[in-house]
C-alpha angles and dihedrals in degrees: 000000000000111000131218123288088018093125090059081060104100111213117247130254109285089206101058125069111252108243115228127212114193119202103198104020101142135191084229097065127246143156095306085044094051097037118014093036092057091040095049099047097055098038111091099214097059136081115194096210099156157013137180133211143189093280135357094263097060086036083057096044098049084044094062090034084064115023097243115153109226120039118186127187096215132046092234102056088056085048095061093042113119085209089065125088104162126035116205124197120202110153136123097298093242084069095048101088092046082054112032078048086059100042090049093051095049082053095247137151121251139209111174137176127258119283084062086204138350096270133008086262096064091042084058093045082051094050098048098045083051089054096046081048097051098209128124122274133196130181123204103244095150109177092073088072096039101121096231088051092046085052080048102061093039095051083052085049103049093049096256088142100032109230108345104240092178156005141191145177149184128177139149126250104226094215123052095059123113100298128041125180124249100252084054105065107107077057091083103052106084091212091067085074085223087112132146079250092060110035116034096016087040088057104037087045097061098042080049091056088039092067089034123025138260131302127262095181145015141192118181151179120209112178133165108224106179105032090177116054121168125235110257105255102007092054085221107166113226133173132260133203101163106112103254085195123052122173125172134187125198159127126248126211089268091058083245100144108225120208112186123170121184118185130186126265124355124313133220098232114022125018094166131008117159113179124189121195128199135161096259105034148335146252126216119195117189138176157126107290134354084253088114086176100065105009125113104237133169135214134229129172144180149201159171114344097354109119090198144046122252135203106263099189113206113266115241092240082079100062084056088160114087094190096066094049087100093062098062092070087060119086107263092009080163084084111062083017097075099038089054084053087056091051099052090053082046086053102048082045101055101051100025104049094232113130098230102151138050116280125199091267079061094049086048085062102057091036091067097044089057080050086057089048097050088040088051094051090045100049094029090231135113115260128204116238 
């Protein structure tokens, strides 16, 4: 995962702090107050020296909320910030090119949320500005470091299932049902590249290819349900053109078929049911949401002779940052837990030189196999990844 030019980037200083920029941290919450703020505060290695907002008075506002030093209303004026070492998108993904342009050509490193960009078109354009940049780029695709993915993988590894034959999945998608808050509305426009497909199912796709390998081939179909949801609280009725169903269809490298279904909301039965087949055993993998990124989700397996599934509890090996113990004993600690993970491989990269955690050329990748999905559901014909 490691992208072109990567080996001209010289590592940081492992003796000072890295010093953090985020781009979107608001006084009002949101997903980097309820996830990068708690991570940050409690990793050694990181400085939160600034942040920046819509407009000065917001920027001035979070910046009192949580104590950050420097607080910019535009996201140009924190790129070009020498306190800043790391820049850190996490806006509305329509807004991500305009700032991961900025923070690139200020030189700086990025770390951005997942969808790297709004298309498969603008994450190229992103990947290629950060080449010609030659700086070092992470995306927040989080439920690769999740610790029960990460048990997951190794028990596939070791053998613990023989040769997977199979997998499927089906899982809801939390958002895209018949309400949606207020704060959540570009949601529903599928232009807006903040989709089910690209956010649950995005997330949930690539841990999924972490544990098992890469597609060679998709089929897909994408359909909008309900057309017409209702604002939580108002009851005002709004359109939607984001796809509320998404089932795909595949093999991966390995010849292992994939069978994947999201659907939209929160169902009554199965939020989330992963099932990995093999030729000596199984894996179950169960939890609250398809968002694989944030969701509490635990792991069964079994094998040989054994007729049941039993209870296989993550191994500690797998929570290896002490500074993030004290999460754990917060609700959904899943949520600020995983992206703390991210940022302690961000931070072994970054002064150490190792390529830990997905790049842009990475986020490329999964960008285009969302495009072969969406190419698949379009034609009605199977597409080669």
């Amino acid at each position: 995962m490691t992208s072109p030019g990567f080996s001209s980037v010289s590592p940081l200083s492992p003796s000072s702090p890295v010093r953090v920029g985020l781009v979107g941290l608001s006084a009002r919450g949101g997903w980097a107050s309820r996830s990068h703020l708690p991570a940050l505060s409690r990793l050694k290695g990181y400085e939160l020296r600034a942040l920046s907002a819509s407009s000065e008075a917001s920027a001035r506002a979070a910046g009192e909320k949580y104590g950050v030093p420097l607080a910019f209303g535009s996201t140009g004026e924190l790129v070009r910030s020498d306190e800043v070492d790391l820049v850190v998108v996490s806006v509305r993904v329509p807004l991500h090119r305009e700032a991961v342009l900025a923070a690139l050509g200020a030189g700086k490193a990025v770390l951005c949320e997942w969808p790297l960009g709004n298309g498969l078109a603008e994450a190229e354009e992103l990947a290629a500005a950060a080449d010609r940049a030659g700086v070092r780029t992470f995306v927040g695709l989080q439920a690769r470091s999740a610790p029960p993915v990460r048990y997951v993988r190794e028990l596939v590894a070791e053998g613990r299932v023989g040769e997977v034959l199979s997998t499927s999945l089906v899982a809801s998608g939390r958002g895209w049902g018949p309400t949606f808050e207020p704060s959540g509305a570009y949601l529903l426009d599928e232009r807006n590249g903040a989709t089910m497909l690209t956010i649950p199912f995005g997330h949930t796709v690539d841990a999924l290819t972490m544990a098992l390998g890469e597609f060679t081939e998709v089929s897909a179909t994408l359909a909008t349900r309900r057309p017409v949801v209702r604002e939580a609280g108002t009851g005002r009725a709004a359109p939607m053109t984001a796809a509320d169903q998404v089932a795909v269809s595949g093999r991966l490298a390995s010849g292992a078929v994939v069978s994947a279904h999201f659907r939209s909301g929160l169902s009554r039965g199965t939020n989330f049911h992963w099932e990995i087949n093999g030729t000596d055993g199984d894996l179950v993998v169960t939890g609250d949401s398809g968002h694989l990124q944030q969701a509490a989700v635990t792991v069964r397996g079994g094998r040989g002779t054994e007729r049941g599934l039993t209870g296989l509890p993550v191994p500690a090996r797998h929570f290896a940052v002490p500074e993030l113990d004290g999460l754990r004993a917060v609700p959904s600690y899943e949520v600020a837990y995983n992206v703390g993970a991210q940022y302690a491989r961000i931070l072994a990269d970054l002064t150490e030189g190792t390529a830990h955690t997905p790049d842009f050329a990475h986020a490329v990748r999964r960008h285009r196999l969302l495009d072969a999905i969406g190419r698949a559901a379009t034609t009605g014909t199977r597409v080669t990844v």
